[in-house]
Biopython code that builds the backbone (N, CA, C, O; Angstrom):
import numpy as np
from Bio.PDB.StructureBuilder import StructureBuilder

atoms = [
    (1, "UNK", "N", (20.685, -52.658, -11.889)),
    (1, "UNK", "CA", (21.871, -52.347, -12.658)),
    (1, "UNK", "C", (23.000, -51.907, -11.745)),
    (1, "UNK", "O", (22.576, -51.219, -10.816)),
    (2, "UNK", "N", (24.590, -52.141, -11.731)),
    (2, "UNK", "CA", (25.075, -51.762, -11.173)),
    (2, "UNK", "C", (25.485, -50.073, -11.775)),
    (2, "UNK", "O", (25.034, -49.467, -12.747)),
    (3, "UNK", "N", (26.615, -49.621, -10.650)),
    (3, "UNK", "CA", (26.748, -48.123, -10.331)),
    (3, "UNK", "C", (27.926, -48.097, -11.820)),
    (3, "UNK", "O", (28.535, -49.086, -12.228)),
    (4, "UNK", "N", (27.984, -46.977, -12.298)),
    (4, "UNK", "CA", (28.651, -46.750, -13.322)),
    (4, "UNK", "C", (29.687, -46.341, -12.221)),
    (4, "UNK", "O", (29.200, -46.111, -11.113)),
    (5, "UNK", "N", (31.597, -46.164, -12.415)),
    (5, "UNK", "CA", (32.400, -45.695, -11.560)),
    (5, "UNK", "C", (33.150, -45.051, -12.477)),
    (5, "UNK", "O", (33.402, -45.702, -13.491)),
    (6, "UNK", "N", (33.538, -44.054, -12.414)),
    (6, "UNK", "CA", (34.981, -43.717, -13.261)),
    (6, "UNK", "C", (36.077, -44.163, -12.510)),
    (6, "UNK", "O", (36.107, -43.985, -11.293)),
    (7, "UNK", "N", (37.068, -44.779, -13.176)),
    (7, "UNK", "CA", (38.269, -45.747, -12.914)),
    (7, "UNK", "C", (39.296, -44.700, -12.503)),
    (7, "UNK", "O", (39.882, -44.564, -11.429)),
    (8, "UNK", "N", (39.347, -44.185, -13.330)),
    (8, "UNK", "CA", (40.658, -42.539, -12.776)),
    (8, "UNK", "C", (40.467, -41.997, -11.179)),
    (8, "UNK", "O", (41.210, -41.979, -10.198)),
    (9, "UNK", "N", (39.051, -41.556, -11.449)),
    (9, "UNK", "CA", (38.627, -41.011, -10.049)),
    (9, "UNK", "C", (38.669, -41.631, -9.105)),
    (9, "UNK", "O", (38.839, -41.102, -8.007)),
    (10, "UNK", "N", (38.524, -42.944, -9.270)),
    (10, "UNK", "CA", (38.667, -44.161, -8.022)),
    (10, "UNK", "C", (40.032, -44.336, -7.729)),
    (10, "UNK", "O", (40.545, -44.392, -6.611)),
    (11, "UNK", "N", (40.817, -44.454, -9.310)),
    (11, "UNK", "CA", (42.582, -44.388, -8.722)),
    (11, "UNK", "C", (43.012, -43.409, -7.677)),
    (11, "UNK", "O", (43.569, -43.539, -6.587)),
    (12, "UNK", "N", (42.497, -42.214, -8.477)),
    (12, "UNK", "CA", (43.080, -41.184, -7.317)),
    (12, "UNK", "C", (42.723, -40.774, -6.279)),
    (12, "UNK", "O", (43.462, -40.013, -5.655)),
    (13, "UNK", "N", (41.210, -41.232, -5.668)),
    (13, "UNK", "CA", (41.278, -41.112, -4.559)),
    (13, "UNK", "C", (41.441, -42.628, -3.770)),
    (13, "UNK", "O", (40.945, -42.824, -2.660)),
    (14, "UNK", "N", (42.071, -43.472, -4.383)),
    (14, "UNK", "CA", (42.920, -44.279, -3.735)),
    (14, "UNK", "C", (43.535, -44.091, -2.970)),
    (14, "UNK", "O", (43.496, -44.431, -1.788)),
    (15, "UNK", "N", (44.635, -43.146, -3.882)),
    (15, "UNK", "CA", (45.727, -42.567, -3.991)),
    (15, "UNK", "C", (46.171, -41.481, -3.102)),
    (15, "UNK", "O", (47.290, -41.135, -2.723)),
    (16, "UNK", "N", (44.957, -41.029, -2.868)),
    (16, "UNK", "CA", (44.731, -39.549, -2.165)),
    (16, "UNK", "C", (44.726, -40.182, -0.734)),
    (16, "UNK", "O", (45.594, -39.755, 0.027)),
    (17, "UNK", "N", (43.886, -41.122, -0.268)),
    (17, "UNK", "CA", (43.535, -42.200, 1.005)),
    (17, "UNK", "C", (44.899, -42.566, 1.305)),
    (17, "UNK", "O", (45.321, -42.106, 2.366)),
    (18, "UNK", "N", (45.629, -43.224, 0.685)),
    (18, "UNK", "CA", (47.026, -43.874, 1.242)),
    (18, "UNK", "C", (48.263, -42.790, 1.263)),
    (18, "UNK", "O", (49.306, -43.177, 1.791)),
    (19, "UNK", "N", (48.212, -41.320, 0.667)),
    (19, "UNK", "CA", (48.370, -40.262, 0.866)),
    (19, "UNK", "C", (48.487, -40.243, 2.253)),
    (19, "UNK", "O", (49.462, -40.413, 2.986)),
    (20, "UNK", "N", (47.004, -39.943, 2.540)),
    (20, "UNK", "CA", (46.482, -39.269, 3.958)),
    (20, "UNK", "C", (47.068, -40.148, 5.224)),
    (20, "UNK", "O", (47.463, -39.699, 6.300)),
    (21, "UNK", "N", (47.030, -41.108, 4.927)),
    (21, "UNK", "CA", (47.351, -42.384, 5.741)),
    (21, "UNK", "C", (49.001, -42.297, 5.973)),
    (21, "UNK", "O", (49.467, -42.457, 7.101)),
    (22, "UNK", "N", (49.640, -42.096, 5.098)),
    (22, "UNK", "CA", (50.966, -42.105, 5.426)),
    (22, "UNK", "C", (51.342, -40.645, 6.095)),
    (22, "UNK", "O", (52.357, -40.529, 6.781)),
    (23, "UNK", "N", (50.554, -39.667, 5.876)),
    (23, "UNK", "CA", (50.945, -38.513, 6.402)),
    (23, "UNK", "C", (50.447, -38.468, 7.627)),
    (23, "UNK", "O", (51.113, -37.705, 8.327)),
    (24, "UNK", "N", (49.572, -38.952, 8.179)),
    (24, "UNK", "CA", (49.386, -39.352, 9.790)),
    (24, "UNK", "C", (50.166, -39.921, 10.449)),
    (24, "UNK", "O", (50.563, -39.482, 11.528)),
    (25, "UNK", "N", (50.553, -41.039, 9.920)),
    (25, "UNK", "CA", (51.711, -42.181, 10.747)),
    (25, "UNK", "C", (52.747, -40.957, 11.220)),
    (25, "UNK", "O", (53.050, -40.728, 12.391)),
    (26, "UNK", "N", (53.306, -40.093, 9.846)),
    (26, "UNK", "CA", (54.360, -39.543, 9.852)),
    (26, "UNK", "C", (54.116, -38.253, 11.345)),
    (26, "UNK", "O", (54.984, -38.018, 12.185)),
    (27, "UNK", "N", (52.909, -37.694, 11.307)),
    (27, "UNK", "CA", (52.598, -36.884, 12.022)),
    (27, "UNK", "C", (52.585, -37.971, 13.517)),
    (27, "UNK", "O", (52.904, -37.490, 14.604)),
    (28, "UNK", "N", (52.387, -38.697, 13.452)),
    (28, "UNK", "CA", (52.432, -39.171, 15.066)),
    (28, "UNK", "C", (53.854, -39.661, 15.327)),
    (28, "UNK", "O", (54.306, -39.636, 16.472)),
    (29, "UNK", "N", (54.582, -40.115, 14.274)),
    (29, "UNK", "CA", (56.018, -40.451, 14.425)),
    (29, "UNK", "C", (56.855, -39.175, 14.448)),
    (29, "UNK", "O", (57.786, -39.233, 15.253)),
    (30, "UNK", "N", (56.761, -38.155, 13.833)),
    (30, "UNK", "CA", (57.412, -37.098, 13.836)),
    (30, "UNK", "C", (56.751, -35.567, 14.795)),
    (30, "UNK", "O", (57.254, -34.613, 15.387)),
    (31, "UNK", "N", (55.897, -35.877, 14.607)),
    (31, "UNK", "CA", (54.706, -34.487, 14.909)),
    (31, "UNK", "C", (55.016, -34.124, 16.368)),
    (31, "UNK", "O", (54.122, -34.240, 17.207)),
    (32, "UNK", "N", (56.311, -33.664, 16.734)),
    (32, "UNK", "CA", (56.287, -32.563, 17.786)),
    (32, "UNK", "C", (56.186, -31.177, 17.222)),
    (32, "UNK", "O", (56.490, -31.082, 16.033)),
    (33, "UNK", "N", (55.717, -29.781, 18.018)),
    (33, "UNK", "CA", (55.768, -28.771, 17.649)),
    (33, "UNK", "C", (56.856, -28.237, 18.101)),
    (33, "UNK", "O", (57.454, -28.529, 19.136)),
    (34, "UNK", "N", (57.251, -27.029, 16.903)),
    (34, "UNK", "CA", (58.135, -26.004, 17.511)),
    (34, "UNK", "C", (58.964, -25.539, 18.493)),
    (34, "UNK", "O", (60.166, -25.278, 18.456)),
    (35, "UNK", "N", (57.742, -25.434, 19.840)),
    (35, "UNK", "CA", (58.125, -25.101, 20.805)),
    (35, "UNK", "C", (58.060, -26.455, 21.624)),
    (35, "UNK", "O", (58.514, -26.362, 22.765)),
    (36, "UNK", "N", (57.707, -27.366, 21.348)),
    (36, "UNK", "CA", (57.902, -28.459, 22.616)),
    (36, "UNK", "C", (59.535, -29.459, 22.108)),
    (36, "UNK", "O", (60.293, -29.990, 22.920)),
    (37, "UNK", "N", (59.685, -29.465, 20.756)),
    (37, "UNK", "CA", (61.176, -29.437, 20.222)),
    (37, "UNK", "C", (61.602, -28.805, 20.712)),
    (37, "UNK", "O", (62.268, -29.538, 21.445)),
    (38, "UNK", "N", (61.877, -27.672, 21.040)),
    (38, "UNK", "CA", (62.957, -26.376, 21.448)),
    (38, "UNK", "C", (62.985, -26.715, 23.045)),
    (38, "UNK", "O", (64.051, -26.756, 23.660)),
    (39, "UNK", "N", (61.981, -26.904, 23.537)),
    (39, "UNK", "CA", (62.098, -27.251, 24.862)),
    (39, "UNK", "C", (62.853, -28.493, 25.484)),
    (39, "UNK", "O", (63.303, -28.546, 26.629)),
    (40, "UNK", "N", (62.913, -29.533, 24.474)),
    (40, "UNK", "CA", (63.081, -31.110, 24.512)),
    (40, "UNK", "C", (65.076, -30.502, 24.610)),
    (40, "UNK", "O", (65.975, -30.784, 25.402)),
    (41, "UNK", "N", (65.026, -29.732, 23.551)),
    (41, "UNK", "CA", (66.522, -29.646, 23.041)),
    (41, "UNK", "C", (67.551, -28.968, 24.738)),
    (41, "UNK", "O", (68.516, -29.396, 25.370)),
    (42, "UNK", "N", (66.887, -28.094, 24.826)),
    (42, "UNK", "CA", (66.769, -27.268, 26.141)),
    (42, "UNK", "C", (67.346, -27.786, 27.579)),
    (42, "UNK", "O", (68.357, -27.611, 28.259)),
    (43, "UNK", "N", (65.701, -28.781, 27.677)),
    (43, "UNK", "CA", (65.958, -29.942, 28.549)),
    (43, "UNK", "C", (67.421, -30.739, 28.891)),
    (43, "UNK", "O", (68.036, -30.764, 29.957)),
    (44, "UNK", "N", (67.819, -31.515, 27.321)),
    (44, "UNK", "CA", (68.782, -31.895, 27.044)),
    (44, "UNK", "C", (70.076, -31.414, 27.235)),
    (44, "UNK", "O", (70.975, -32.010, 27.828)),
    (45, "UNK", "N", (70.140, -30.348, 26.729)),
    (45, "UNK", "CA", (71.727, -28.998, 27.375)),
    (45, "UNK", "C", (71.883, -29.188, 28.775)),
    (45, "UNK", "O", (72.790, -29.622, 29.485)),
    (46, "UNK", "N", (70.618, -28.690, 28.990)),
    (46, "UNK", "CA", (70.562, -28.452, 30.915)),
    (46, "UNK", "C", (71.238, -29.692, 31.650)),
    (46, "UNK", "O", (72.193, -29.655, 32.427)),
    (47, "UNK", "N", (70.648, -30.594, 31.299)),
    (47, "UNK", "CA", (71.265, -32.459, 31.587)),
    (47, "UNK", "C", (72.510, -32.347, 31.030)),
    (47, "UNK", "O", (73.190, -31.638, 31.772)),
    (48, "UNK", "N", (73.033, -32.654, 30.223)),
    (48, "UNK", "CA", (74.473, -32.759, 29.529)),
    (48, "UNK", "C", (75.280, -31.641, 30.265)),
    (48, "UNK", "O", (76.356, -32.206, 30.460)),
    (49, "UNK", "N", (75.365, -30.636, 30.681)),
    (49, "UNK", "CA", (75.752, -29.410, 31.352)),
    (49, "UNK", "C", (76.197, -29.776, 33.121)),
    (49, "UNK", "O", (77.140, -29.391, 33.812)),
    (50, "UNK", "N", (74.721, -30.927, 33.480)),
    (50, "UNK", "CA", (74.643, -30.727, 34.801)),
    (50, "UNK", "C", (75.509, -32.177, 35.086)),
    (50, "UNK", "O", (76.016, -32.468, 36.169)),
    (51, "UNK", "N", (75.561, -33.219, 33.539)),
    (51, "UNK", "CA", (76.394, -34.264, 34.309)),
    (51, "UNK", "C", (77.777, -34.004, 33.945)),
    (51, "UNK", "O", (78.546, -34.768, 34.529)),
    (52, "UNK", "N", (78.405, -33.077, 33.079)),
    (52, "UNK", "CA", (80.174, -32.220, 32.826)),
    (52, "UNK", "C", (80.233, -31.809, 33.878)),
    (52, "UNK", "O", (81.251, -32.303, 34.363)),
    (53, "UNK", "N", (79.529, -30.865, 34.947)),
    (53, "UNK", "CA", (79.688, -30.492, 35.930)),
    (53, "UNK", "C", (79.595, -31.892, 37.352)),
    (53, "UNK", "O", (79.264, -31.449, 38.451)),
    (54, "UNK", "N", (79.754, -32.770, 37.308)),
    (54, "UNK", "CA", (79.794, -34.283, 38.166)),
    (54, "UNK", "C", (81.303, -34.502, 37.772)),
    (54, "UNK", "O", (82.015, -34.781, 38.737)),
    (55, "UNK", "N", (81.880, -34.438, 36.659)),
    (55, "UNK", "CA", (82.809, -35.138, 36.020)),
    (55, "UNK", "C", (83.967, -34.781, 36.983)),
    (55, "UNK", "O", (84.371, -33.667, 37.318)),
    (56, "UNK", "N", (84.437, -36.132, 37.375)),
    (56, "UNK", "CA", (85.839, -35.784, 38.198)),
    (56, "UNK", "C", (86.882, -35.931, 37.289)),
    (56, "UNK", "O", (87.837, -35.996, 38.063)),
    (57, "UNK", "N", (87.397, -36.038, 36.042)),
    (57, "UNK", "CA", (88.160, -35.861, 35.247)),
    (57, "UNK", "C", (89.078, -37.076, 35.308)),
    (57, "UNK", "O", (88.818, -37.947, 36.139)),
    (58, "UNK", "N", (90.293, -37.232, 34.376)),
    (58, "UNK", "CA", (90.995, -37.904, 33.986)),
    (58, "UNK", "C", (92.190, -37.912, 34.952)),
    (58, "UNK", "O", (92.414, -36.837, 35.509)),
    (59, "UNK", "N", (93.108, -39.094, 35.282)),
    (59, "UNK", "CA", (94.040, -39.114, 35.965)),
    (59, "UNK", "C", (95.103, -38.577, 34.993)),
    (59, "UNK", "O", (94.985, -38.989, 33.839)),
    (60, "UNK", "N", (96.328, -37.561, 35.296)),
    (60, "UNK", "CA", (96.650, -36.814, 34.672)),
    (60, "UNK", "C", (96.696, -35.162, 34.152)),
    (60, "UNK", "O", (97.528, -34.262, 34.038)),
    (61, "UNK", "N", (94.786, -35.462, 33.849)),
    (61, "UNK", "CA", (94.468, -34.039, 33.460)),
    (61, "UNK", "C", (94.216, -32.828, 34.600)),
    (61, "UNK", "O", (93.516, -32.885, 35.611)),
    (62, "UNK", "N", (95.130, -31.569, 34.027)),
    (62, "UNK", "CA", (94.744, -30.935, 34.855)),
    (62, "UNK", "C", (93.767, -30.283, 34.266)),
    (62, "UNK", "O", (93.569, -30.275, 33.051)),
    (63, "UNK", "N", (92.650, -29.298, 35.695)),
    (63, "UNK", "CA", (91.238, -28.547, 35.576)),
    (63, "UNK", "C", (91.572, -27.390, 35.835)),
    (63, "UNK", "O", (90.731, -26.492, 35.842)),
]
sb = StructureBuilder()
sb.init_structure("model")
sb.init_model(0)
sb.init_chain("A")
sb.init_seg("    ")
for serial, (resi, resn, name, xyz) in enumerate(atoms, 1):
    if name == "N":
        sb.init_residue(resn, " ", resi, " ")
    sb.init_atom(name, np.array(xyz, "f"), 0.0, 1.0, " ", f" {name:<3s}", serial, name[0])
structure = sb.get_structure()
């Protein structure tokens, strides 16, 4: 005889599966922490900071 299934319960953990599944992708596409964000941002200043300070400026402008 085959397995009796409830149909609901199977929807939702369908449902629950492609859930989980999209919240991984998202975690490997998005999933930096806290502090390695803050550091990234950091990084970034320091660079942007260090190439304004290269800048020989505009003909015209005075510094």
């Amino acid at each position: 005889m085959a397995e009796i299934i409830n149909l609901r319960r199977a929807r939702k953990a369908k449902a629950r599966a492609a859930a989980q599944a999209e919240a991984d992708a998202n975690r490997r596409q998005f999933g930096r922490g806290k502090a390695e964000r803050e550091r990234m941002e950091a990084e970034a200043a320091i660079a942007a900071r260090r190439l304004d300070g290269h800048r020989l400026g505009e003909p015209g402008e005075e510094t």
